[in-house]
C-alpha positions in Angstrom: -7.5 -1.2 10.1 -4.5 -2.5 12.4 -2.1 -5.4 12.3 -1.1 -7.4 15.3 1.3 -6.1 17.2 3.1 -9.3 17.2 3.4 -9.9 13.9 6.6 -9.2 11.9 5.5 -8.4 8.5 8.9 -8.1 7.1 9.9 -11.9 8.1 6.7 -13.0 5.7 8.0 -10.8 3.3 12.0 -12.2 3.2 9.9 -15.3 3.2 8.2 -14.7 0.1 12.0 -13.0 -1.3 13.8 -16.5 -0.4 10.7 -18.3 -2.2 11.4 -16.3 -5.7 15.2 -17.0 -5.2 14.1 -20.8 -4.6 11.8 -21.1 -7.5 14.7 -19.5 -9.9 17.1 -21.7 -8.6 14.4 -24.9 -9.1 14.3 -23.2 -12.7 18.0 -24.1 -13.4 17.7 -27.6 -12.1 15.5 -28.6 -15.2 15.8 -25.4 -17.5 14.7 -27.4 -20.8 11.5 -28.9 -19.1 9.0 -26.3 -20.6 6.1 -27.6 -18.3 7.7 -27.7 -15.0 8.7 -24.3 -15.4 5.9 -22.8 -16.8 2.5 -24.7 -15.7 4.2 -25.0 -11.5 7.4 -22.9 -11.1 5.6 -19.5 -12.3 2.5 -20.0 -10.6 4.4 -20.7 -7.5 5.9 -17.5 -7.6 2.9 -15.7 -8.7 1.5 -16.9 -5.1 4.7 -15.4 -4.1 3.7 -12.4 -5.0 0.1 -12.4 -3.3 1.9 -13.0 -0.6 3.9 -10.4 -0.8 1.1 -7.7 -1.5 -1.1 -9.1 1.4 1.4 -8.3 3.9 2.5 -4.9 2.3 -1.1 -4.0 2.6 -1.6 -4.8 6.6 2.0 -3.2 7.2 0.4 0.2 6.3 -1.0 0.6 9.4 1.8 -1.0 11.7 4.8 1.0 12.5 8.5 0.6 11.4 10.3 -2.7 11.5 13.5 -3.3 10.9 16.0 -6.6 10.5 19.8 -6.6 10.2 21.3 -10.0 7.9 24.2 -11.2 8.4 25.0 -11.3 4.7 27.4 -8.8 2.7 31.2 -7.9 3.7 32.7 -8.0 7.3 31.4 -5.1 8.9 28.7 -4.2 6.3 25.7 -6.1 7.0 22.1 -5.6 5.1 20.5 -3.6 7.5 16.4 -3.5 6.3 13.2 -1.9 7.3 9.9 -1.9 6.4 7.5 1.7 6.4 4.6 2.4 5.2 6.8 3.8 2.2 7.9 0.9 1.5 4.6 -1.0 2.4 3.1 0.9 -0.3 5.1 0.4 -3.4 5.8 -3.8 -1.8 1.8 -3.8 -2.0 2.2 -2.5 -5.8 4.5 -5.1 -6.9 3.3 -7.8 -5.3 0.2 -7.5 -6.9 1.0 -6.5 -10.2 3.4 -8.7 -10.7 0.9 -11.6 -9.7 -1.1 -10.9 -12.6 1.6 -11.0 -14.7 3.6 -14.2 -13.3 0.2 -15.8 -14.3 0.4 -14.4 -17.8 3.7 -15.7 -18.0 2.7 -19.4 -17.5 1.0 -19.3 -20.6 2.9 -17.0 -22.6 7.0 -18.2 -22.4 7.3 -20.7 -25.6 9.5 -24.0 -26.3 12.4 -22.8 -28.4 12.5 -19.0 -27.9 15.8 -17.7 -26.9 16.9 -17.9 -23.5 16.1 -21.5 -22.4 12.9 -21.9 -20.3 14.6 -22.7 -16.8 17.2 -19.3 -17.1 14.2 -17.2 -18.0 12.6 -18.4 -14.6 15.7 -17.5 -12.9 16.2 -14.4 -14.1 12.8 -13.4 -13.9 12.3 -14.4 -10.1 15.8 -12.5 -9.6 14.3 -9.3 -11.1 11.6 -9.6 -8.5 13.6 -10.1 -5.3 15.9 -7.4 -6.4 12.9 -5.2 -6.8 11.4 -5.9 -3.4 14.8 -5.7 -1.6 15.7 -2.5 -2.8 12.2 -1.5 -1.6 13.4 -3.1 1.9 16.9 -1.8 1.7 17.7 1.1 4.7 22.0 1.4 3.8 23.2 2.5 0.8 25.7 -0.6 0.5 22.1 -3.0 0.4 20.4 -0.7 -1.8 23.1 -0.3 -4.7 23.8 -3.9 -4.8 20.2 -4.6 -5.2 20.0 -1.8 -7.5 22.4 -3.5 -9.6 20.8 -7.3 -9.4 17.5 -5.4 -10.6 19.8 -3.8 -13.3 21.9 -6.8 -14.6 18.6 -9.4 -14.1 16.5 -7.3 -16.2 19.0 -6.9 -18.6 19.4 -10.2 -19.4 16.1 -10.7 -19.8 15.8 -7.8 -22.5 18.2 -9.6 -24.4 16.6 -13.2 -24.0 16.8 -13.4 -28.1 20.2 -12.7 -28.3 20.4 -13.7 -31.6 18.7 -10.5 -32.8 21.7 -7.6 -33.2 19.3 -4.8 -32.8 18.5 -6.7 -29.3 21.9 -7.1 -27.9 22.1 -3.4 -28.9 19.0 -2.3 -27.0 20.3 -4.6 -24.1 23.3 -2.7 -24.0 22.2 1.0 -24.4 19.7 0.0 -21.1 22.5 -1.1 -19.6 24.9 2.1 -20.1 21.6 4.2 -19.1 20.9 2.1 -15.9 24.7 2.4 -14.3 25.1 6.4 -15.6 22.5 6.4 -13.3 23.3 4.2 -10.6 27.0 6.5 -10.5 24.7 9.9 -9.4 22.4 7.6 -6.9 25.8 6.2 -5.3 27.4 9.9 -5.3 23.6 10.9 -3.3 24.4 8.9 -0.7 27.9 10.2 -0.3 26.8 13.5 -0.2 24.0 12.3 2.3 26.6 10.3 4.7 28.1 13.9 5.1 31.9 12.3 5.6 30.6 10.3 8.7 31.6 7.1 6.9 28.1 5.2 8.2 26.0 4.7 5.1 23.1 3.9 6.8 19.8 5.4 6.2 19.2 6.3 10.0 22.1 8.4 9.8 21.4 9.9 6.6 18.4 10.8 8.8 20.1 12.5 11.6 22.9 14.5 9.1 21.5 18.6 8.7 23.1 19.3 5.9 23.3 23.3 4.3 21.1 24.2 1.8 23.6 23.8 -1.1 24.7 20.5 0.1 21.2 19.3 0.1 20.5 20.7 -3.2 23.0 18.7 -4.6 22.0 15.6 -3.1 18.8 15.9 -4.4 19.7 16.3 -8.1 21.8 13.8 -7.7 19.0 11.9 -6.7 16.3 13.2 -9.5 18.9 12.6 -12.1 20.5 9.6 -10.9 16.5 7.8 -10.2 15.5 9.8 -13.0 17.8 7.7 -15.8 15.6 4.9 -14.2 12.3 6.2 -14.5 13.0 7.4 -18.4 12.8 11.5 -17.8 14.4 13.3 -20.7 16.9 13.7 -21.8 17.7 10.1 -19.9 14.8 8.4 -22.1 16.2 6.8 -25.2 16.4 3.7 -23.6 13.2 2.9 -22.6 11.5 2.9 -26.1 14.4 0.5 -27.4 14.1 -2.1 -24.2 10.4 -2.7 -24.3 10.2 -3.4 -27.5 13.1 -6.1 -26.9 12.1 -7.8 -24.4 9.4 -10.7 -23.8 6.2 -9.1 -23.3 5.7 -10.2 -19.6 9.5 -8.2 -19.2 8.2 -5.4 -20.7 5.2 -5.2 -18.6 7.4 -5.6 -15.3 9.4 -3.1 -16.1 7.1 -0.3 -17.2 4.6 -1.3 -14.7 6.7 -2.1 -11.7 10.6 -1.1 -12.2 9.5 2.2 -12.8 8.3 2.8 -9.8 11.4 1.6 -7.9 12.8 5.2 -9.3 9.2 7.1 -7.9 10.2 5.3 -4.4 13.7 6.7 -4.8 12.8 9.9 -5.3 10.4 10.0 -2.6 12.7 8.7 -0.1 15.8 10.9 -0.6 13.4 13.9 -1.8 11.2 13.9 1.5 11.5 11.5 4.3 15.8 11.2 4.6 16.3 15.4 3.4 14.9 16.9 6.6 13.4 20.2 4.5 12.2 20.8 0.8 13.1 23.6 -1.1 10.8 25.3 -3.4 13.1 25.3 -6.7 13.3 21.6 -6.6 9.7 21.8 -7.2 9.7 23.9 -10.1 12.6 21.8 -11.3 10.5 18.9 -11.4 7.7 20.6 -12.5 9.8 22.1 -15.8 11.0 18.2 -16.5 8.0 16.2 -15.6 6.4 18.3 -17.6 9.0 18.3 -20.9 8.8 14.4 -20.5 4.8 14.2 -20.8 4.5 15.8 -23.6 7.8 14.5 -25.4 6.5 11.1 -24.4 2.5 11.8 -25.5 3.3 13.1 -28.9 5.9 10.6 -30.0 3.7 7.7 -29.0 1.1 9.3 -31.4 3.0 8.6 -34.4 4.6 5.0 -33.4 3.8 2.2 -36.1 5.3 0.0 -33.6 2.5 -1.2 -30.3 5.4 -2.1 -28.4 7.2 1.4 -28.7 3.6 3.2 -28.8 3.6 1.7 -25.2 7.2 2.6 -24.3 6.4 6.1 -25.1 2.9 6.1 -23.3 5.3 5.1 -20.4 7.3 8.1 -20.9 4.8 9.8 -20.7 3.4 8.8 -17.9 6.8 9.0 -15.5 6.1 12.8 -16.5 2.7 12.8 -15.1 4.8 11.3 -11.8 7.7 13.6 -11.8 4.9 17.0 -12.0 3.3 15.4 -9.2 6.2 15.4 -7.5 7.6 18.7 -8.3 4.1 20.0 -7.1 4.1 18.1 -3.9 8.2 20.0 -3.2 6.7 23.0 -4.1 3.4 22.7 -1.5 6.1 21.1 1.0 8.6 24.4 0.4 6.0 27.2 1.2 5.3 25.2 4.3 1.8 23.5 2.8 1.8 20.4 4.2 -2.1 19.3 3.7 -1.6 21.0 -0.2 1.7 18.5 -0.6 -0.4 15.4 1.1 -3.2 16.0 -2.1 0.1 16.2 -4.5 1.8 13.1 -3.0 -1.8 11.4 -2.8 -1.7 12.0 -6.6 1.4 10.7 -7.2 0.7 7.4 -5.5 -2.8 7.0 -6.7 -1.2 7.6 -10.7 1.6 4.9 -9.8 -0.6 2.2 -8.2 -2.9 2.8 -11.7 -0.2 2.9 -14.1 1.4 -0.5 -12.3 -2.0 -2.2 -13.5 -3.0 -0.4 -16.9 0.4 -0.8 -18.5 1.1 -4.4 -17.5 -2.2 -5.1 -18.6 -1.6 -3.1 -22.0 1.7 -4.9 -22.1 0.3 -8.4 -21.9 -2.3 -7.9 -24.7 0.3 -6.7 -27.1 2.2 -9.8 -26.4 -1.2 -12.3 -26.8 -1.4 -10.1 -30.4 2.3 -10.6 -31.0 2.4 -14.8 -30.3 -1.1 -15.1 -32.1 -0.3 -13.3 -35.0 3.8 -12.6 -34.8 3.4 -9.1 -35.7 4.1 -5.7 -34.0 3.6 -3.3 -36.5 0.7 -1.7 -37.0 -0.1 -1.2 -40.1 -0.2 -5.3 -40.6 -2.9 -5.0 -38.0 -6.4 -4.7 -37.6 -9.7 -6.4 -36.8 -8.4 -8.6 -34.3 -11.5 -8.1 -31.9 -13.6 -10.8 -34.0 -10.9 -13.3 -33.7 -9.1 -12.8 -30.1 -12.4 -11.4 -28.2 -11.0 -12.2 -24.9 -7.7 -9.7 -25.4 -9.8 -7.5 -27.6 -12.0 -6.7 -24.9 -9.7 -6.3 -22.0 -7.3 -4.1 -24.0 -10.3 -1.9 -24.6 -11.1 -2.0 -20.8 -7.1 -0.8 -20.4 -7.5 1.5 -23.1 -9.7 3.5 -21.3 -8.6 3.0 -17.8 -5.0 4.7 -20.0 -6.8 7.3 -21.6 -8.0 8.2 -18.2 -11.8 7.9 -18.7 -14.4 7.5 -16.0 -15.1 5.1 -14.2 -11.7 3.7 -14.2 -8.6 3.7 -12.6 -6.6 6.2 -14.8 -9.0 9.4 -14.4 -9.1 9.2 -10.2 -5.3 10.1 -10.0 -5.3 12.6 -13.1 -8.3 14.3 -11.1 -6.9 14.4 -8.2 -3.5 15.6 -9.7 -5.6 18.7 -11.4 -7.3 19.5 -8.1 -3.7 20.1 -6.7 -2.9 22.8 -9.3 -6.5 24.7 -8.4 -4.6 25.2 -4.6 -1.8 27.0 -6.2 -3.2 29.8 -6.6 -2.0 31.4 -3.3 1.8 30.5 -3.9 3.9 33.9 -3.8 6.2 34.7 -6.3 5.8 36.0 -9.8 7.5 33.4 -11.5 5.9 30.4 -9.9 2.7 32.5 -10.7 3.5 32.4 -14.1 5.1 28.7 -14.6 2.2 26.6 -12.8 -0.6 28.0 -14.8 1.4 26.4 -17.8 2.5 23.4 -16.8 -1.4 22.8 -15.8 -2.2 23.7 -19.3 0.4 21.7 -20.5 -1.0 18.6 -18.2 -4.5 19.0 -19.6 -3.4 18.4 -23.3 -1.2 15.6 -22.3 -4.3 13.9 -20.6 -6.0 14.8 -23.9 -3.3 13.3 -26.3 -3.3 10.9 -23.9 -6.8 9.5 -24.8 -6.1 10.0 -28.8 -2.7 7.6 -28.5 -5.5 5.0 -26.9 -8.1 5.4 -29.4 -5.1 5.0 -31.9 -3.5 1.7 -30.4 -7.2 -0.1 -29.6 -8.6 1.0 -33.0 -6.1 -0.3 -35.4 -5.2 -3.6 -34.0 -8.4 -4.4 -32.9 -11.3 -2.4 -34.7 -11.7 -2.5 -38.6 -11.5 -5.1 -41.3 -8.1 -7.9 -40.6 -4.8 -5.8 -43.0 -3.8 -9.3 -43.9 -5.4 -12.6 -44.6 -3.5 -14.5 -42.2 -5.1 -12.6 -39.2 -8.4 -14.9 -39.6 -6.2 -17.8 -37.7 -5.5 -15.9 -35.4 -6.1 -17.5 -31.8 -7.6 -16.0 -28.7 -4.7 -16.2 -25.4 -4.2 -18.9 -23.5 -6.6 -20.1 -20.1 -3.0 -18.9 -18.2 -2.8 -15.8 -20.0 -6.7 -14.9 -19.8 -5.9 -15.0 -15.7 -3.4 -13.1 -15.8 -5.6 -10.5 -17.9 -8.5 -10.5 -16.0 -6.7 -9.8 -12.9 -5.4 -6.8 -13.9 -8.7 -5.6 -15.3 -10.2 -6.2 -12.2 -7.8 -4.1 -10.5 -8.4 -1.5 -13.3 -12.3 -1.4 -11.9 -11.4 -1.8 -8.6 -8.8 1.4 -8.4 -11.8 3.3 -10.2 -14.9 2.7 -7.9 -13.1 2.5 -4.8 -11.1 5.7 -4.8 -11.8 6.6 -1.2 -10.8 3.7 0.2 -7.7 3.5 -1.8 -7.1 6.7 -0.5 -7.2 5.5 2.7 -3.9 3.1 2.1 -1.8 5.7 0.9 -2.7 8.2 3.8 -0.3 6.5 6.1 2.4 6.9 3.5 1.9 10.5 3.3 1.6 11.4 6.7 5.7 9.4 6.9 6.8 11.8 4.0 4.9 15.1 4.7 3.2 14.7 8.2 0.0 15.3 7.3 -2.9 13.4 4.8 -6.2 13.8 3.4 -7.6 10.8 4.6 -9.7 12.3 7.0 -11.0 14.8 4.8 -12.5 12.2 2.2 -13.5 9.9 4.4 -15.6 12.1 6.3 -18.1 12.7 3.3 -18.5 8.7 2.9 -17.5 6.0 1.0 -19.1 6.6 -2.4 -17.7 10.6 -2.7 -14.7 11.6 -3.3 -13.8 14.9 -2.4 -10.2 16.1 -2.3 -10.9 18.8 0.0 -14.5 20.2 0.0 -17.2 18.4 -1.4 -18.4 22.2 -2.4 -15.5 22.7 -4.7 -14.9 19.7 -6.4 -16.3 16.0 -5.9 -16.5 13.1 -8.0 -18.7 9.5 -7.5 -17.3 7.0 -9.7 -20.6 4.5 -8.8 -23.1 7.0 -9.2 -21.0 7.4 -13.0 -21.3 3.6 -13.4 -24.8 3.8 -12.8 -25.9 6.2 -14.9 -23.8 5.0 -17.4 -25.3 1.5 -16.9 -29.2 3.4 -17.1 -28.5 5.1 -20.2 -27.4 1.6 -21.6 -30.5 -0.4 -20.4 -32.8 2.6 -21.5 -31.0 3.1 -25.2 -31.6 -1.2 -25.7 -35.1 -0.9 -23.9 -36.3 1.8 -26.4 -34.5 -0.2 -29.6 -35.2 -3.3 -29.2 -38.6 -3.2 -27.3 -39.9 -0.2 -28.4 -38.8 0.1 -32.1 -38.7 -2.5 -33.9 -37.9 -5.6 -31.2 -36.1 -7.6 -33.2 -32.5 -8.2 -34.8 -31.6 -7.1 -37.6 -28.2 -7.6 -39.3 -27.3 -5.7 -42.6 -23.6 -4.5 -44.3 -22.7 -0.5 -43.3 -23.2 1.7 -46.1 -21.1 1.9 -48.3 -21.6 5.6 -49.8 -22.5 3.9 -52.7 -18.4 2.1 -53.6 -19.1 -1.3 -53.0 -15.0 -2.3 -53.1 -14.3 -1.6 -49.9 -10.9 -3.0 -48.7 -8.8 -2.9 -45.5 -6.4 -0.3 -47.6 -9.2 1.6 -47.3 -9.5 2.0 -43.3 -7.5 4.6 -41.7 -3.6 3.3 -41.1 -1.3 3.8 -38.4 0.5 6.4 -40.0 -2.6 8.4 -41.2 -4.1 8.6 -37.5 -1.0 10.2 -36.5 -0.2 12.6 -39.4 -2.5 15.3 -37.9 -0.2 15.2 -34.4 3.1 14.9 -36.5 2.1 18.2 -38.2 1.2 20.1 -35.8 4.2 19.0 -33.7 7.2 18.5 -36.3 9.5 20.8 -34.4 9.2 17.9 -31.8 10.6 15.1 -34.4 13.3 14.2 -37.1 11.9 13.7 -39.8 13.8 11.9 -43.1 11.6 11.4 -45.7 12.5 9.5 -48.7 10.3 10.8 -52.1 10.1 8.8 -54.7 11.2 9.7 -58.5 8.6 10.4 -60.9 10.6 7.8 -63.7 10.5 5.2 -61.0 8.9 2.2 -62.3 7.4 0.9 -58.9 7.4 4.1 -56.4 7.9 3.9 -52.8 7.6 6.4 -50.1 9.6 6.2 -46.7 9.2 8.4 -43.7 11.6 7.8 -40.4 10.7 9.7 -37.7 13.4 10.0 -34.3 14.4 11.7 -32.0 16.3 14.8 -32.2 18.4 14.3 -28.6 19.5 11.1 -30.3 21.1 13.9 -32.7 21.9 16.5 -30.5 23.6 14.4 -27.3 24.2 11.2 -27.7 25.9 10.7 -31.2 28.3 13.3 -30.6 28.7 11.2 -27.6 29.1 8.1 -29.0 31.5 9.6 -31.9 33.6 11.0 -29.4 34.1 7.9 -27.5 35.0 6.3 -30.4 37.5 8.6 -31.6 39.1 8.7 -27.8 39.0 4.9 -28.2 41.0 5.0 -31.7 43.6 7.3 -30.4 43.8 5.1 -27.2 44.4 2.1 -29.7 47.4 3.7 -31.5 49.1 2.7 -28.0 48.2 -0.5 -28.3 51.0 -2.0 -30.7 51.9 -4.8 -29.2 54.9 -4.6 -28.9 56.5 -5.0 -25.5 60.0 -2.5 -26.7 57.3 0.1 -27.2 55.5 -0.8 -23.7 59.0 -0.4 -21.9 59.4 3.2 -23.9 56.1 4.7 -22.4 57.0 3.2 -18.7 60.3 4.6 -19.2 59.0 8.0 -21.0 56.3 8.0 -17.8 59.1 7.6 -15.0 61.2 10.5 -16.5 58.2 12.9 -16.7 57.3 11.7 -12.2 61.3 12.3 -11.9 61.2 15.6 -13.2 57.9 16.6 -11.3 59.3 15.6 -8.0 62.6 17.2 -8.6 61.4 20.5 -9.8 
């Protein structure tokens, strides 16, 4: 596959960039007239989006472009350029964020928060900061994107201001997202190597020492990594989501994310000129920490919102080990073993970019039909909202990384990479990457039980409370917006070789080498990483004897058996009072994980008297970092800001003192 020559990709894509700007700023024209906004203005820029992802995916295959505008400061214009890097993670948003644009025009309410019109804005804002950074080749282009991403999404999480514990989750994202943004913009000084041209072409051409580059890049992995939600940088991300509108919450898992993955791999391997193995293990050592931290907590939400958030932790952990294996392949001079890593690590974005927003959406069709997030006030919602109930299941399973869908190619192929390691020298890295593949198989494994958890008890059971029986199935807009994302669940599943095929261009930028031609070359419906004779995989052969063993099982039931319908109550063992108190909870599916892990957690538990007239139990579980790092932090700026105050009195005699005291002590310093 080729694009014309002639074609400037990158022009269709400002094109579709101007058209978001245009349809926020149309927003703000009439931001009280609900169906303007929502039933033409996000539609508009859901075709936008399509757009978007269309061109992304014939730039793949065309070679650099690049475009200077004349926008900015004197002397500092935005200098852009379009790779098949960038292609790639365009092609992700764009068509993610399609689905969920669509979602949106059938989910954003009269009357909630933020007024309709300034939503649109700010949500069409968030997207063209996203693609520009994407675009951006100068540091000066990137950071200010980086900060209209950060300051659009922030307003966004805190669209019902009215809430304290919103404007407080608002706030602690914000704090997060420019602690980070302060290591990314110290990267690219490190990077310019005192040339004062801040330009990623020179970054390029710079050869910095080992040590310098070392420091660039943890700059980098920390600076990205406050975005992406590694620990200890995480405590954010599971107050946001919850926070903000549902479509947000699904952008930013789904797609912002990733804007932190495309950081890393464009400082990490195509503007560094060489790897170094010990970045590798680093990642390794914290993608791994952040899986499991991530995995475990989710297990014992009571919030679906949160249980998400942490599922998204998790998941940017799955990333950052794919990452740390592809530096350590790329530092012992593997370039075909880092290729299969980086192919991983592409593959597990794309999927995670459609699961989550689609997992995102459903929980906010339960939340507007039934205006409840907690679980345990849940429960046989797949009667009464068949439509969500069904493709939550599908995203359920394409999460818990179950064949034939999306979720178990890119776990595969990221297990496949850890059989290769087994030639790497050293003792230690001997010793670590045995454990972190351990360590990746039981996340994949806890992984599946936090989706059994979150589709069983909001969807599966008897209703928790009586007024889940009116509750309403989503909206023709939001069943769109749903079903496109399924289908791009299904798709990513059965056609892993030729999604492979995309993101071989993008390794071959970053490492020089791919495995496209290795899968290709055993056909289009197996999928071999390397050799078919170690390891292969056919997700529509799966399918199809899935499908058989369906069709036979019905055949001999209803045909052979008995051939007719017969409907009758389960047993009961005999107690015919069966209530919904009865059916597992929330907290009773995760008590097994919260034992065996309780190191993990802080646990308060509050234990009721035995002279209590009406007894109550309470259990609060958090994190211990929130103990450890950032309350100490917090106090500490709090008591600096107290003593800071005590020179604040107001009074100007006192103001002219400490100039006066100040001058004196420069006097004597000078005169010394």
């Amino acid at each position: 596959m080729t694009a014309p020559t002639d074609w400037l990709a990158i022009d269709w894509m400002l094109a579709a960039i101007a058209g978001w700007i245009a349809i926020g700023a149309a927003g703000v024209l009439r931001p009280h007239n609900f169906f303007i906004v929502a039933r033409v203005l996000f539609p508009l820029g859901a075709a936008a989006c399509l757009l978007l992802a269309g061109t992304a995916a014939l730039s793949l295959f065309a070679g650099a472009q690049t475009a200077v505008l004349p926008l900015g400061l004197p002397g500092l214009p935005f200098h852009l350029r379009l790779d098949p890097l960038s292609a790639f993670f365009l092609l992700l948003l764009g068509s993610a964020a399609a689905g969920v644009s669509v979602f949106a025009a059938g989910y954003f309410r009269k009357g909630e928060g933020t007024p309709p019109g300034v939503l649109c804005l700010l949500y069409h804002l968030f997207l063209a900061g996203m693609a520009m950074v994407l675009l951006a080749d100068d540091a000066y282009v990137f950071m200010v994107m980086w900060e209209l991403m950060a300051l659009a999404s922030f307003f966004l999480v805190t669209a019902n201001h009215t809430i304290p514990a919103i404007r407080r989750a608002g706030y602690l994202y914000l704090l997060v997202a420019h602690i980070g943004a302060l290591a990314i913009l110290l990267a690219f000084g490190v990077l310019q190597a005192n040339t004062g041209d801040y330009t990623f072409e020179n970054m390029r051409a710079q050869s910095p020492t080992p040590f310098w580059a070392s420091v660039a890049f943890l700059l980098a992995f920390f600076g990205f990594g406050a975005k992406a939600g590694i620990l200890p940088l995480h405590v954010w991300l599971p107050e946001a989501h919850p926070a903000a509108p549902s479509p947000v919450s699904a952008l930013m898992s789904g797609v912002m994310l990733k804007t932190a993955i495309y950081g890393w791999l464009r400082i990490g391997f195509e503007i560094l000129p060489e790897q170094q193995a010990w970045w590798g293990v680093l990642a390794l050592a914290f993608g791994l920490a952040t899986a499991l931290f991530g995995v475990v907590f989710a297990a014992v939400q009571t919030d679906m919102k949160r249980l998400l958030a942490y599922s998204s932790i998790e998941n940017i952990g799955l990333l950052a080990v794919a990452l740390g294996l592809a530096l350590l392949f790329s530092g012992y001079g593997l370039p075909t073993l880092a290729a299969l890593a980086l192919t991983a690590l592409l593959y597990h974005a794309l999927n995670h970019a459609f699961f989550k927003s689609l997992l995102f959406l459903c929980t906010g069709a339960v939340l507007h039909a039934t205006g409840e997030r907690n679980l345990g006030r849940l429960g046989g919602l797949l009667r009464f909202m068949p439509w969500v109930g069904w493709l939550a299941l599908l995203g359920s399973l394409a999460a818990a990384g179950l064949p034939p869908l999306n979720g178990f190619v890119s776990e595969w192929l990221l297990l496949q990479s850890f059989l290769f390691t087994l030639g790497l020298s050293g003792t230690f890295v001997n010793n670590l990457v045995p454990v972190v593949a351990a360590g990746v198989a039981l996340v994949a494994a806890l992984g599946g039980y936090v989706m059994v958890k979150f589709f069983g008890v909001i969807f599966l059971g008897q209703p928790r409370e009586a007024r889940l029986a009116s509750s309403h199935d989503a909206a023709p807009w939001e069943r769109v917006g749903l079903v496109w994302l399924a289908a791009g669940c299904v798709a990513l599943g059965l056609l892993p070789v030729q999604v492979i095929g995309l993101i071989d261009p993008v390794t071959r930028v970053l490492v020089l080498d791919g495995i496209g031609p290795q899968v290709t070359a055993h056909g289009p419906l197996l999928l071999a990483a390397v050799q078919a004779e170690r390891a292969s995989y056919s997700p529509l052969a799966f399918l199809l004897l899935v499908a058989a063993s369906f069709a036979l099982t019905f055949l001999l039931v209803r045909r052979l058996y008995h051939g007719r319908l017969r409907r009758a109550a389960p047993w009961d063992c005999g107690y015919p009072l069966l209530t919904a108190r009865m059916q597992d909870t929330a907290e009773g599916f995760g008590q097994p994980i919260r034992q065996v892990f309780e190191p993990f957690f802080r646990i308060d538990r509050h234990l009721p008297s035995p002279f209590d007239r009406q007894p109550s139990y309470r259990m609060e579980v958090t994190d211990h970092l929130w103990h450890w790092i950032y309350l100490p932090v917090a106090r500490a700026t709090e008591a600096a800001s107290r003593l800071v105050g005590l020179l604040q009195q107001g009074r100007i005699a006192t103001y002219l003192m400490y100039s006066f005291v100040t001058l004196l002590v420069m006097l004597l310093l000078v005169f010394r």
